[in-house]
mmJSON file of the N, C-alpha and C atoms, coordinates in Angstrom:
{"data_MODEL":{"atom_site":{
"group_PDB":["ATOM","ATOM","ATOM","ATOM","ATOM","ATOM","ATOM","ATOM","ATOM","ATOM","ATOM","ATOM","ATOM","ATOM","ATOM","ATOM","ATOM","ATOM","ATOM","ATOM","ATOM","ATOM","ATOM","ATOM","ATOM","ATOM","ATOM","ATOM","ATOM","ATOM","ATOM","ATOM","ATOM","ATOM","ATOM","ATOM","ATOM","ATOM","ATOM","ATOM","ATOM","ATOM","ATOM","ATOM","ATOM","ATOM","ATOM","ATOM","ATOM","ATOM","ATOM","ATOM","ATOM","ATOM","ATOM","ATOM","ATOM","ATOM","ATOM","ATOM","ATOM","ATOM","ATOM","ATOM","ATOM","ATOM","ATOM","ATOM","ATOM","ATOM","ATOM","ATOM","ATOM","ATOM","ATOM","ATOM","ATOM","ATOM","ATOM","ATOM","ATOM","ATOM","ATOM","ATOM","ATOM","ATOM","ATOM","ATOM","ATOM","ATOM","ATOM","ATOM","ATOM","ATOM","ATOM","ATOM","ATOM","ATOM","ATOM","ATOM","ATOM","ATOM","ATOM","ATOM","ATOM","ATOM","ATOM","ATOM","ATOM","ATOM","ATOM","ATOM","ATOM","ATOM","ATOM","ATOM","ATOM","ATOM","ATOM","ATOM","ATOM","ATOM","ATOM","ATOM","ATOM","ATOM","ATOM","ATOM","ATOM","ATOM","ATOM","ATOM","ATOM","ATOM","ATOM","ATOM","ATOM","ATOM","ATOM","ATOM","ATOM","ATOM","ATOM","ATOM","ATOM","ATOM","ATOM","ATOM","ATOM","ATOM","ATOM","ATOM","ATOM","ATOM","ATOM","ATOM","ATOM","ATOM","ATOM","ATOM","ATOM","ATOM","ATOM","ATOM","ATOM","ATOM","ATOM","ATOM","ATOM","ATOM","ATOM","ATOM","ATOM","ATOM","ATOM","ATOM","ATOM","ATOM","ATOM","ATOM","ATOM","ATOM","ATOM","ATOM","ATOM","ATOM","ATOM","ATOM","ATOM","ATOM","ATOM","ATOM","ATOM","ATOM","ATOM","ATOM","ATOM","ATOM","ATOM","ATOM","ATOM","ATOM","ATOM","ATOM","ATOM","ATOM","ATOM","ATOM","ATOM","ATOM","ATOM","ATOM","ATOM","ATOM","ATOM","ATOM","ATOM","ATOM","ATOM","ATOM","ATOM","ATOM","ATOM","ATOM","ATOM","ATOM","ATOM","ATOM"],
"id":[1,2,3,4,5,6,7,8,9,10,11,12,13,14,15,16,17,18,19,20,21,22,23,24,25,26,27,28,29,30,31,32,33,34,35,36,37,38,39,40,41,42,43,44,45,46,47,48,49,50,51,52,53,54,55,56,57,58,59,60,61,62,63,64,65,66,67,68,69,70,71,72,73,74,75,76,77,78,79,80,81,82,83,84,85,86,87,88,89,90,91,92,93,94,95,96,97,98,99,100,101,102,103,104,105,106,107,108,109,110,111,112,113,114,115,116,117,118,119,120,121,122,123,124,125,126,127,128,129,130,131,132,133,134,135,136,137,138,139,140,141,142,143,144,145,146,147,148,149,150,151,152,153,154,155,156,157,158,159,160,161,162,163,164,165,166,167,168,169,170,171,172,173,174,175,176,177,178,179,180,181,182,183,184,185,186,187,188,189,190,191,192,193,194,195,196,197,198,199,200,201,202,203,204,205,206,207,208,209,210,211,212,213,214,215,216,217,218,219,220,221,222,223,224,225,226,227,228],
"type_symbol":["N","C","C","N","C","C","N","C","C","N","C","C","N","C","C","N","C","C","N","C","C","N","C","C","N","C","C","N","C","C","N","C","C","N","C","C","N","C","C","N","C","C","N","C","C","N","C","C","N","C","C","N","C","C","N","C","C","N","C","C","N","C","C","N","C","C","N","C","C","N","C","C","N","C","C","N","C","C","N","C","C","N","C","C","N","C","C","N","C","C","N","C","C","N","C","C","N","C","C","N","C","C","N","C","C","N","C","C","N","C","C","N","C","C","N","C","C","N","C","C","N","C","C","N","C","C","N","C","C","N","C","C","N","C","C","N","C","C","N","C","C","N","C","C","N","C","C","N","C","C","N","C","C","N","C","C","N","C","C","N","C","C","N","C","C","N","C","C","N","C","C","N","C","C","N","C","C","N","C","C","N","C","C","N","C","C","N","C","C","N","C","C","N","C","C","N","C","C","N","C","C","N","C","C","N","C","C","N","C","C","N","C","C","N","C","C","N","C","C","N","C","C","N","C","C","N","C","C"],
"label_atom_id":["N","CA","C","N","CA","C","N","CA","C","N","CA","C","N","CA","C","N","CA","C","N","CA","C","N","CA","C","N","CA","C","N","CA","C","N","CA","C","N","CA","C","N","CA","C","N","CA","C","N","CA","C","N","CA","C","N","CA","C","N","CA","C","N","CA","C","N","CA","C","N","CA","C","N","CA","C","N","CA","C","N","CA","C","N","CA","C","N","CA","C","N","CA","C","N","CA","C","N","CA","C","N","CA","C","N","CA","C","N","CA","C","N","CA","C","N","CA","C","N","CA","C","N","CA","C","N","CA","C","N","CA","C","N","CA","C","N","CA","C","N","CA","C","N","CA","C","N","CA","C","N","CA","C","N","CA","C","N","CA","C","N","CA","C","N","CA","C","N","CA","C","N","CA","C","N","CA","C","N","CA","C","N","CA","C","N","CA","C","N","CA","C","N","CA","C","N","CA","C","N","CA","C","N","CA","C","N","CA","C","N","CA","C","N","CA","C","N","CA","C","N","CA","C","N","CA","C","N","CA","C","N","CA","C","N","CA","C","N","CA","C","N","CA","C","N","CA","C","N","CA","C","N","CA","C","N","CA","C","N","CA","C","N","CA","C"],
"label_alt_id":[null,null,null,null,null,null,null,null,null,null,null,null,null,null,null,null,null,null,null,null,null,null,null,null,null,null,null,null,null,null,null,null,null,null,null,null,null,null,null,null,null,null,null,null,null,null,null,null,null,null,null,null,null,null,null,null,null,null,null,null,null,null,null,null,null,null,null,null,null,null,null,null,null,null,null,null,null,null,null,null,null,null,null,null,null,null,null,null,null,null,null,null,null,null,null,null,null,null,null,null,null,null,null,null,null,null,null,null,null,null,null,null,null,null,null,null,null,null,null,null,null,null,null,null,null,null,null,null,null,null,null,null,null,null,null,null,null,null,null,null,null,null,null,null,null,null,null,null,null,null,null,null,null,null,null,null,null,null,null,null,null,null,null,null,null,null,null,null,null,null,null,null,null,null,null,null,null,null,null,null,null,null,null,null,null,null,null,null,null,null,null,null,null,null,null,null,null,null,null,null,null,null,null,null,null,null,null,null,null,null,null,null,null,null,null,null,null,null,null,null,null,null,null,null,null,null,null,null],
"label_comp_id":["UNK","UNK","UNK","UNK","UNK","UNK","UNK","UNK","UNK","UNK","UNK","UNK","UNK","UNK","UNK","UNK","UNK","UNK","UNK","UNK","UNK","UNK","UNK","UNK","UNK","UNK","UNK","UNK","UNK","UNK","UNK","UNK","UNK","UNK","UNK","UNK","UNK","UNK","UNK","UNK","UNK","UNK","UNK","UNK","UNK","UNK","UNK","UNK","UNK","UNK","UNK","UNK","UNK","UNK","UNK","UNK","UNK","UNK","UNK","UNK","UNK","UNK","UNK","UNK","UNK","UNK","UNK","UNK","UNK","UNK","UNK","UNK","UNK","UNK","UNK","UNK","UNK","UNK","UNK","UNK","UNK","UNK","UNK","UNK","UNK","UNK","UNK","UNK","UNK","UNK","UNK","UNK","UNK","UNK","UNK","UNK","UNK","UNK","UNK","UNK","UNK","UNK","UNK","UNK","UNK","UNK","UNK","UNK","UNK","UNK","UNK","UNK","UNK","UNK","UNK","UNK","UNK","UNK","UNK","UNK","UNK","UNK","UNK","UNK","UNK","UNK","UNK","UNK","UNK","UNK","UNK","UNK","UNK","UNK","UNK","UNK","UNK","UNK","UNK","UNK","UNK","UNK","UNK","UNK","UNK","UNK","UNK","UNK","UNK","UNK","UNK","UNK","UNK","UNK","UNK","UNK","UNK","UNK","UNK","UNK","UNK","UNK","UNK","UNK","UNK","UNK","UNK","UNK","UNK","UNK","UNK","UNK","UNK","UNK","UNK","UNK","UNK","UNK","UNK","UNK","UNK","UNK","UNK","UNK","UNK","UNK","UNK","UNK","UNK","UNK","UNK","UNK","UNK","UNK","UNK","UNK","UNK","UNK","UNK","UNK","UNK","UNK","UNK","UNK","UNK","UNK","UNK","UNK","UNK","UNK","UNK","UNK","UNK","UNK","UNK","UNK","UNK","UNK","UNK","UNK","UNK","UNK","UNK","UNK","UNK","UNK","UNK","UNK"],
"label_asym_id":["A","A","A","A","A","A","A","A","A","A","A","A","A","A","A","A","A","A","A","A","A","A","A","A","A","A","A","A","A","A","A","A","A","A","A","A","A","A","A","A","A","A","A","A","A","A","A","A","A","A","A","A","A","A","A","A","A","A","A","A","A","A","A","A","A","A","A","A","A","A","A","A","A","A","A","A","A","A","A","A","A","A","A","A","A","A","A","A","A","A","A","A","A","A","A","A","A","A","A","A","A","A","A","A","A","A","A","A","A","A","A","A","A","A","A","A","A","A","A","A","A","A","A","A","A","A","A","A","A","A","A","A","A","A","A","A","A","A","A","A","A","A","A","A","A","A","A","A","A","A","A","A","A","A","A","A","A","A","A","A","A","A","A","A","A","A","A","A","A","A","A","A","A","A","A","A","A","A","A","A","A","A","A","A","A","A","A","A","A","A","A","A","A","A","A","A","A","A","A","A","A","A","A","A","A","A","A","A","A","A","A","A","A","A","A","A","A","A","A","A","A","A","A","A","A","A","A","A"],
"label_entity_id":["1","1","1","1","1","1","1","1","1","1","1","1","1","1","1","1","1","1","1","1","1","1","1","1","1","1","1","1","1","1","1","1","1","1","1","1","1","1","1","1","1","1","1","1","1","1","1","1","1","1","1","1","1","1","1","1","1","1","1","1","1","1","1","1","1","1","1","1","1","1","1","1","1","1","1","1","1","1","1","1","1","1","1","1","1","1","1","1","1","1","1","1","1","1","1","1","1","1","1","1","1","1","1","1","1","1","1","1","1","1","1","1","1","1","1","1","1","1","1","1","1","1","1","1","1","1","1","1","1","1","1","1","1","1","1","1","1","1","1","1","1","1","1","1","1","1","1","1","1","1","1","1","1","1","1","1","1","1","1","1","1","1","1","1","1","1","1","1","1","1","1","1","1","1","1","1","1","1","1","1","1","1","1","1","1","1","1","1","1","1","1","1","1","1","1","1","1","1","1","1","1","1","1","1","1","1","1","1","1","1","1","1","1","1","1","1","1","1","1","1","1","1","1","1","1","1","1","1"],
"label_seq_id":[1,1,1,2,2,2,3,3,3,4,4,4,5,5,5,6,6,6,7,7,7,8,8,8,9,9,9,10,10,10,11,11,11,12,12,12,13,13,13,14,14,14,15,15,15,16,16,16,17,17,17,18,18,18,19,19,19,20,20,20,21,21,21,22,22,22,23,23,23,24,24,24,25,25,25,26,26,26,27,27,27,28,28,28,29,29,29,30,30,30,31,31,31,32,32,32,33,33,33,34,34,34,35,35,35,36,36,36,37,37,37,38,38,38,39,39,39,40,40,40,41,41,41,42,42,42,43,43,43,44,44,44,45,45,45,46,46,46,47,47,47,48,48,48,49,49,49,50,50,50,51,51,51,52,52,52,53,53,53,54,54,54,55,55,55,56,56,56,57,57,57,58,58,58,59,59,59,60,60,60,61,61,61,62,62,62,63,63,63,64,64,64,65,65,65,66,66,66,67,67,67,68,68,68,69,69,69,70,70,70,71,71,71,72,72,72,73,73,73,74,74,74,75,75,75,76,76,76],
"pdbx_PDB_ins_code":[null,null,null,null,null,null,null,null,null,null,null,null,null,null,null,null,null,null,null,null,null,null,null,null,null,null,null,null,null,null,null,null,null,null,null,null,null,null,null,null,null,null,null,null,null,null,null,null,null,null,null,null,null,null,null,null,null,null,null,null,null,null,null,null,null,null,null,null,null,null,null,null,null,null,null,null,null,null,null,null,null,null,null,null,null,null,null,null,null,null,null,null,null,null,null,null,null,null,null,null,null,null,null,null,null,null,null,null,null,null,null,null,null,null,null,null,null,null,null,null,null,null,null,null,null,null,null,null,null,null,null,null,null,null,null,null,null,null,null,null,null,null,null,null,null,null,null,null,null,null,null,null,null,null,null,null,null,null,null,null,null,null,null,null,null,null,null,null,null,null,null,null,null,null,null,null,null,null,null,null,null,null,null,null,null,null,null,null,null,null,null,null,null,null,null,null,null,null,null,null,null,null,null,null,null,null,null,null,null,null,null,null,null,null,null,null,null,null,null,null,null,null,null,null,null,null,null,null],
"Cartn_x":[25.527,25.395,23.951,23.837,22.298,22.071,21.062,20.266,21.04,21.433,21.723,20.01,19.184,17.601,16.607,15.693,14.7,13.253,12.218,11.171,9.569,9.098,7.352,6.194,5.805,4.731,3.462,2.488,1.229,0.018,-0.727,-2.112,-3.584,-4.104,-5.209,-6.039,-6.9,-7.752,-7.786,-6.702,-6.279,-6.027,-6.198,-5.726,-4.723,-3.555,-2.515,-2.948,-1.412,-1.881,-0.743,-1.232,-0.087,0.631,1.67,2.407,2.064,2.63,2.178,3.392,2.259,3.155,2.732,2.108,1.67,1.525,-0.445,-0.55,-0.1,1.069,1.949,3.097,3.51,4.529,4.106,2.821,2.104,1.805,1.19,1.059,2.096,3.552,4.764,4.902,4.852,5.089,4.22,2.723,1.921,2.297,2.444,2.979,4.432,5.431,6.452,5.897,5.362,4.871,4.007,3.529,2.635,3.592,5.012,5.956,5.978,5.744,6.08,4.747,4.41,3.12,2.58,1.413,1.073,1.749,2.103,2.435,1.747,1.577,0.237,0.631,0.897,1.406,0.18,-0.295,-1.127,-0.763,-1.407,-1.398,-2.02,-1.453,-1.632,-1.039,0.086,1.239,0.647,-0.167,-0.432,-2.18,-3.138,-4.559,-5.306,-4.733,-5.99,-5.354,-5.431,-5.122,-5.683,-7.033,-8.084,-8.172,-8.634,-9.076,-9.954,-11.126,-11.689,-10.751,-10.619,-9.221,-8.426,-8.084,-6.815,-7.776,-8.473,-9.616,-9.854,-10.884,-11.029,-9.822,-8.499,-7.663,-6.853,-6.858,-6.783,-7.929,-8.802,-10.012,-9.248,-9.504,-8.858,-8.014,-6.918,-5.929,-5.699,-6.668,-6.654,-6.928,-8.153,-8.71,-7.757,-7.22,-6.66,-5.032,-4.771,-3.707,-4.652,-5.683,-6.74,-6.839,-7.12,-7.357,-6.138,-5.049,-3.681,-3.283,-3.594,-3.066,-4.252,-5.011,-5.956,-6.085,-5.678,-5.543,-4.547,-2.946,-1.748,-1.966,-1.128,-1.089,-0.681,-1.411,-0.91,-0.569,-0.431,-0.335,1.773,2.651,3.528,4.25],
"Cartn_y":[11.246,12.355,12.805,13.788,14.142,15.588,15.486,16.696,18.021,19.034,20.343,21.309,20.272,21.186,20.132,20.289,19.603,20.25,19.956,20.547,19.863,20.01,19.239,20.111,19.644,20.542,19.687,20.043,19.225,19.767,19.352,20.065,18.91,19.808,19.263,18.724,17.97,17.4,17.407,16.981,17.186,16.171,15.747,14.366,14.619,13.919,13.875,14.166,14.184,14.571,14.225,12.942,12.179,13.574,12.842,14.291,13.958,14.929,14.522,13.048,12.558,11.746,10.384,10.497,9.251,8.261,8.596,7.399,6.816,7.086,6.348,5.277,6.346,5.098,4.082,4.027,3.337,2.112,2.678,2.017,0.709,1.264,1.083,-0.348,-0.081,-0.653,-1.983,-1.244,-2.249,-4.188,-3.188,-4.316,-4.615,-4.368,-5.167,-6.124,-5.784,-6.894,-7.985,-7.753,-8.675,-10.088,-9.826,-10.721,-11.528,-11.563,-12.327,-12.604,-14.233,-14.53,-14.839,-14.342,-14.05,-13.02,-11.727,-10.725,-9.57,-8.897,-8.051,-7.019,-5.598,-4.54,-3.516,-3.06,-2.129,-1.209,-0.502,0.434,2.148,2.957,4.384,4.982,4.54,4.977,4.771,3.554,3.011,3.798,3.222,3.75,4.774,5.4,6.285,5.946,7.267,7.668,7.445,7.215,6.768,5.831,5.288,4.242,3.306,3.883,2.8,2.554,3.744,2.809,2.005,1.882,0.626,-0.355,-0.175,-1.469,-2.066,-1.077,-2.217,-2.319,-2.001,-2.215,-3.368,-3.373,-4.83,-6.283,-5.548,-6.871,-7.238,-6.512,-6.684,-7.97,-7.316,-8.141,-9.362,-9.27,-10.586,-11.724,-11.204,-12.105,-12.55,-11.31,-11.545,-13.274,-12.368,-13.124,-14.965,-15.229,-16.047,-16.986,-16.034,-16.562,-16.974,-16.563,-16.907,-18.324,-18.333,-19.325,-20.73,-20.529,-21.021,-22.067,-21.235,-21.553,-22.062,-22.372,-22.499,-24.04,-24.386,-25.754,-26.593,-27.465,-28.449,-30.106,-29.956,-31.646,-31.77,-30.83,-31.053,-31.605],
"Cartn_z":[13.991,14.889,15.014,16.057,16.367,15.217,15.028,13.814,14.287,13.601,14.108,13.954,13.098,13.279,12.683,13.198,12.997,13.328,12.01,12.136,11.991,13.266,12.956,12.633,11.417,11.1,11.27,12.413,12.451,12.134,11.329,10.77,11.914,12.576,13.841,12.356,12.662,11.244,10.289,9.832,8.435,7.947,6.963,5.866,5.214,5.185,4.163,3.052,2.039,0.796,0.149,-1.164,-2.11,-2.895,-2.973,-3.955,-5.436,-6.103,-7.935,-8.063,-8.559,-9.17,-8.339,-7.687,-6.469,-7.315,-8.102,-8.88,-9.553,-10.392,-11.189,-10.352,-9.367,-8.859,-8.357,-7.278,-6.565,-8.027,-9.076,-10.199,-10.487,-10.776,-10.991,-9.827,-8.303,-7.553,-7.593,-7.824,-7.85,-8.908,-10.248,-11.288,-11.394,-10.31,-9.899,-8.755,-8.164,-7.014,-7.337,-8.816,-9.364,-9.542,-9.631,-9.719,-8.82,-7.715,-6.504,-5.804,-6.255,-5.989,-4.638,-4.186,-2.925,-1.912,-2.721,-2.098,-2.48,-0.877,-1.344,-0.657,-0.918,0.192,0.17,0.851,1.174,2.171,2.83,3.633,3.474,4.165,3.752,2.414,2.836,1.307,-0.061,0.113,-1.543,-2.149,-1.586,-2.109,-1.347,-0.414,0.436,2.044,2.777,4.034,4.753,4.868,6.048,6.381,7.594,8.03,7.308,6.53,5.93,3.789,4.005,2.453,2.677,3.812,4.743,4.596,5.207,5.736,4.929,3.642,1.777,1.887,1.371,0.373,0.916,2.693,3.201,3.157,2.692,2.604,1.106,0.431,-1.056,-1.295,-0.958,-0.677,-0.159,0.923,1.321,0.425,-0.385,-1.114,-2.266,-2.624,-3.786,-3.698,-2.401,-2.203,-1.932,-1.18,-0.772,-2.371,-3.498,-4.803,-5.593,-5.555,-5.912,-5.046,-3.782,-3.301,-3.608,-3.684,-4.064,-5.46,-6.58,-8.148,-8.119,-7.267,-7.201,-7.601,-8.196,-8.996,-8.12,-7.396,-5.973,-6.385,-7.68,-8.259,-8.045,-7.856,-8.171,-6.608],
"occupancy":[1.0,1.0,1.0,1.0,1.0,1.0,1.0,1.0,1.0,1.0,1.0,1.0,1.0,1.0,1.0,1.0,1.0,1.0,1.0,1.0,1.0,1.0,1.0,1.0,1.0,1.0,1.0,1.0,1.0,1.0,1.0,1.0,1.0,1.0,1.0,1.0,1.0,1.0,1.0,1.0,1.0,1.0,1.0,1.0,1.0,1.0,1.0,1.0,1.0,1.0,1.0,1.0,1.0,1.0,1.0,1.0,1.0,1.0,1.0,1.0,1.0,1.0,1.0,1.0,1.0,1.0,1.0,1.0,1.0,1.0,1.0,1.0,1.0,1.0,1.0,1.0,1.0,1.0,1.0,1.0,1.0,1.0,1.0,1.0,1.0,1.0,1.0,1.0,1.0,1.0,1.0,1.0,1.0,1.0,1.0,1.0,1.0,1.0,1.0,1.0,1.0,1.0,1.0,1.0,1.0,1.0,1.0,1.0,1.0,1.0,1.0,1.0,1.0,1.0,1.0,1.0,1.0,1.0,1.0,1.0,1.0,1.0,1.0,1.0,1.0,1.0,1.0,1.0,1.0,1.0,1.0,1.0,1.0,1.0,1.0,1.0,1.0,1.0,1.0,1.0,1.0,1.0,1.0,1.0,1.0,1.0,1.0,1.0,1.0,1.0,1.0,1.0,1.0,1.0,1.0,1.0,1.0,1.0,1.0,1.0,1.0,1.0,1.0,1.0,1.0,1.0,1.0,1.0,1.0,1.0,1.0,1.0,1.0,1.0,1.0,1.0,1.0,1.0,1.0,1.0,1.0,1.0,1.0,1.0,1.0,1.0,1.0,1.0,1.0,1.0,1.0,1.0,1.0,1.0,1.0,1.0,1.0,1.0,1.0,1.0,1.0,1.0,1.0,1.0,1.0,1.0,1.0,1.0,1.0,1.0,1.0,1.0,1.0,1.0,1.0,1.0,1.0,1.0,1.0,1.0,1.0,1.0,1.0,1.0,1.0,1.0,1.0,1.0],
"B_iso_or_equiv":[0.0,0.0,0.0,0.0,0.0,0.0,0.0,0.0,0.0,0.0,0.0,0.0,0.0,0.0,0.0,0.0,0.0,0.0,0.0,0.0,0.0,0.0,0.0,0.0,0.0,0.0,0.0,0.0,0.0,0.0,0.0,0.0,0.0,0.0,0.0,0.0,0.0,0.0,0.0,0.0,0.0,0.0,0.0,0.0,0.0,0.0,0.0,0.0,0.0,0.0,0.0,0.0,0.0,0.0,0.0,0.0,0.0,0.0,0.0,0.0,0.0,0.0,0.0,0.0,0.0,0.0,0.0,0.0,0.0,0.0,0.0,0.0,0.0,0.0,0.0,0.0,0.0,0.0,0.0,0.0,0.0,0.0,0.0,0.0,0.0,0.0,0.0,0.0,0.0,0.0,0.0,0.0,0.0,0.0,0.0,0.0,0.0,0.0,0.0,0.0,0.0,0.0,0.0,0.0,0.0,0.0,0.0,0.0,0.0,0.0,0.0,0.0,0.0,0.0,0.0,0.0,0.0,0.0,0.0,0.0,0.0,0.0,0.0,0.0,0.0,0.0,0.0,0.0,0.0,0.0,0.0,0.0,0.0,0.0,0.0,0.0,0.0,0.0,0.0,0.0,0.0,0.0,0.0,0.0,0.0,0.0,0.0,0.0,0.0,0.0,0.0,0.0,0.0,0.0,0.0,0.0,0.0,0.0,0.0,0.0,0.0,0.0,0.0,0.0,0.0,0.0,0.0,0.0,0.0,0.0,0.0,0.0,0.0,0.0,0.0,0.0,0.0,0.0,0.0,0.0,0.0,0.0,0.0,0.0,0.0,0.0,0.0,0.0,0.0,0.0,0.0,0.0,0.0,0.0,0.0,0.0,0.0,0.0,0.0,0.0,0.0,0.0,0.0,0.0,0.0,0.0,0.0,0.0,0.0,0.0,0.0,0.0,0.0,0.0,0.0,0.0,0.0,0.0,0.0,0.0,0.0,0.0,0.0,0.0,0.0,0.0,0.0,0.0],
"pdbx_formal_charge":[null,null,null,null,null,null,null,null,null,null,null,null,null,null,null,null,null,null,null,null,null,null,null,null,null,null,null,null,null,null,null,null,null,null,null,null,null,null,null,null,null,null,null,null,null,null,null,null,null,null,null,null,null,null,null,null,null,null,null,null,null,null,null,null,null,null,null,null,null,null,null,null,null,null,null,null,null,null,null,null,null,null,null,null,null,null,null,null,null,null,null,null,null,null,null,null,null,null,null,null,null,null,null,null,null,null,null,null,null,null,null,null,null,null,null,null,null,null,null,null,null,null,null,null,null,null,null,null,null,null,null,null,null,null,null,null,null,null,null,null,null,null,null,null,null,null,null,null,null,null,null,null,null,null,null,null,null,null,null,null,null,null,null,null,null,null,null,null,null,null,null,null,null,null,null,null,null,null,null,null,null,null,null,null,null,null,null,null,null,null,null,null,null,null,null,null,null,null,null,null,null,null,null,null,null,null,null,null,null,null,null,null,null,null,null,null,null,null,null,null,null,null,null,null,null,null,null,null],
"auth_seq_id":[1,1,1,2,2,2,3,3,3,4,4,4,5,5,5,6,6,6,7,7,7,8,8,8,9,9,9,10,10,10,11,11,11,12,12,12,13,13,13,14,14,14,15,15,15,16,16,16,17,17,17,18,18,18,19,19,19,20,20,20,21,21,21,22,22,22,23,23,23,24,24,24,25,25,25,26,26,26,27,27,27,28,28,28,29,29,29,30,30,30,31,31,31,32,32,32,33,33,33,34,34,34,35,35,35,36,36,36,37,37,37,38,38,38,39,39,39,40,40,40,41,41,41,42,42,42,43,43,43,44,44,44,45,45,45,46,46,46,47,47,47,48,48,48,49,49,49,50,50,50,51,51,51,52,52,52,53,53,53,54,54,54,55,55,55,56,56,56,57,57,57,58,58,58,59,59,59,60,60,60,61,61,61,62,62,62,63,63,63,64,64,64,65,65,65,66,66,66,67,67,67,68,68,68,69,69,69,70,70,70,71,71,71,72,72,72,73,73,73,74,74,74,75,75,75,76,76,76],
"auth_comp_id":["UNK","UNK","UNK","UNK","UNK","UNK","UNK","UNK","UNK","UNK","UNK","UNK","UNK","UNK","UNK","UNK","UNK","UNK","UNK","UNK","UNK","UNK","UNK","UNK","UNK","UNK","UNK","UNK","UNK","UNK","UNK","UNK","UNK","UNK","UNK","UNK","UNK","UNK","UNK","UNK","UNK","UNK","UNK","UNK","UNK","UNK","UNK","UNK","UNK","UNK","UNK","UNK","UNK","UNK","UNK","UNK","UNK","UNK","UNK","UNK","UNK","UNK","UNK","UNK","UNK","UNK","UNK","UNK","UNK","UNK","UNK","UNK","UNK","UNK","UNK","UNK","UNK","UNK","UNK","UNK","UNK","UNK","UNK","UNK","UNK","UNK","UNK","UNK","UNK","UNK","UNK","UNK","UNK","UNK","UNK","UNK","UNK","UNK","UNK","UNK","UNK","UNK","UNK","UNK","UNK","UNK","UNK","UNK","UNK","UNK","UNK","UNK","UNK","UNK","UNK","UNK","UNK","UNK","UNK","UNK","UNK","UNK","UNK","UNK","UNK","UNK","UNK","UNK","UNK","UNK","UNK","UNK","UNK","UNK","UNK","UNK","UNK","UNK","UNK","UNK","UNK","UNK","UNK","UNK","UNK","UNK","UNK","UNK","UNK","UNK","UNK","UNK","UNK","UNK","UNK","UNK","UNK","UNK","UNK","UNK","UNK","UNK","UNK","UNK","UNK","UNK","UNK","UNK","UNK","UNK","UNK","UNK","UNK","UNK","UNK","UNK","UNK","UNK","UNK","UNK","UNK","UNK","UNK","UNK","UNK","UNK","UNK","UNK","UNK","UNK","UNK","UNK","UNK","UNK","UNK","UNK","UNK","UNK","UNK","UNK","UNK","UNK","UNK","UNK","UNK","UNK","UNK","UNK","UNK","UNK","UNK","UNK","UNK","UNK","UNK","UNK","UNK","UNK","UNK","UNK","UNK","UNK","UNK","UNK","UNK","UNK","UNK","UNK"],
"auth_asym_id":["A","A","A","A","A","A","A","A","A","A","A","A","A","A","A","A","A","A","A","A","A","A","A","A","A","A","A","A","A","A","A","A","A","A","A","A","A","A","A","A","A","A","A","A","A","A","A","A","A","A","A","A","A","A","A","A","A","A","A","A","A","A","A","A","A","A","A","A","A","A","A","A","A","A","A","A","A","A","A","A","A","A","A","A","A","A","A","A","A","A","A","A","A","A","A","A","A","A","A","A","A","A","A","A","A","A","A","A","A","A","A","A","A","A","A","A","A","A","A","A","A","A","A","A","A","A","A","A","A","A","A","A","A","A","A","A","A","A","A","A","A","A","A","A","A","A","A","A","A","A","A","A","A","A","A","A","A","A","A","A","A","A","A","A","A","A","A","A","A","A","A","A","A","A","A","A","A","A","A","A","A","A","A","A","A","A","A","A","A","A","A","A","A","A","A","A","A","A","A","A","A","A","A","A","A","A","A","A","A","A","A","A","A","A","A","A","A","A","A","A","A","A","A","A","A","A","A","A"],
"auth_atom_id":["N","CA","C","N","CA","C","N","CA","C","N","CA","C","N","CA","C","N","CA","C","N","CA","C","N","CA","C","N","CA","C","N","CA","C","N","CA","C","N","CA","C","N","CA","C","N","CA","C","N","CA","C","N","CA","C","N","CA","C","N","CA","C","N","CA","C","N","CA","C","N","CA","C","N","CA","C","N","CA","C","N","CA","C","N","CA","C","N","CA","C","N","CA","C","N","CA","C","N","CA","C","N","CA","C","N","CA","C","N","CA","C","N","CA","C","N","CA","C","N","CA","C","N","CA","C","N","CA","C","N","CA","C","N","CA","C","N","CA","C","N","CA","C","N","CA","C","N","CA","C","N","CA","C","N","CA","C","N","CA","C","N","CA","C","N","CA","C","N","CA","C","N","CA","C","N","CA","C","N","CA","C","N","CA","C","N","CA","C","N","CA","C","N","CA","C","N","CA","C","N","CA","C","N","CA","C","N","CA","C","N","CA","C","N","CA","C","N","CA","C","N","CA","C","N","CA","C","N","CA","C","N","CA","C","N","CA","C","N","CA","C","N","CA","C","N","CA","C","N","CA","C","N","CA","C","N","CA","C","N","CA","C","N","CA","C"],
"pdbx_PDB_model_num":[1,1,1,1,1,1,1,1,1,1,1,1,1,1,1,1,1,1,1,1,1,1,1,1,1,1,1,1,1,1,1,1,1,1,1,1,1,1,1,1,1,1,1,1,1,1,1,1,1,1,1,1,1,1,1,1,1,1,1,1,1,1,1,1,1,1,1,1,1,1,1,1,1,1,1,1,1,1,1,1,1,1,1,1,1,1,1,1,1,1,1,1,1,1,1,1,1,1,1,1,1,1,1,1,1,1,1,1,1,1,1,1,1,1,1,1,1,1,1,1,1,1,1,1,1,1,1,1,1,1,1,1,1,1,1,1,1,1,1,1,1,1,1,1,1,1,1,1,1,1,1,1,1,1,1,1,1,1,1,1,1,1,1,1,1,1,1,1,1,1,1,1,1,1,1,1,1,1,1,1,1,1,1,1,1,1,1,1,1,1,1,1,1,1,1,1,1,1,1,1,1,1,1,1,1,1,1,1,1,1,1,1,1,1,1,1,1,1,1,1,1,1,1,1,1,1,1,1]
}}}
């Protein structure tokens, strides 16, 4: 069914803001994903809201995932 209420709260220039507890889960998430090789999640949600924390934390990644695939044992 459709909402009986719904509410938008918009702040003009404003930067988000992680709740308590961010760095740990992000943490958490991070070293479960370490499990599954050549997977790399980034975005806003994980290290920083801006445009240029996206930007490193996607260069990052790239590489990282770049160096995993890289070292991957190709004799088999």
């Amino acid at each position: 069914g459709r909402p009986r209420f719904a509410m938008v709260h918009r702040y003009a220039r404003a930067m988000p803001q992680y709740d308590v507890g961010h760095v740990a889960r992000v943490s958490d998430i991070a070293a479960q994903a370490t499990r599954h090789h050549g997977l790399a999640l980034i975005g806003a949600a994980y290290d920083g809201v801006g445009i240029p924390d996206c930007v490193r934390a996607a260069e990052e990644a790239a590489q990282r995932v770049f160096d995993q695939l890289m070292s991957k044992d190709t004799s088999v």
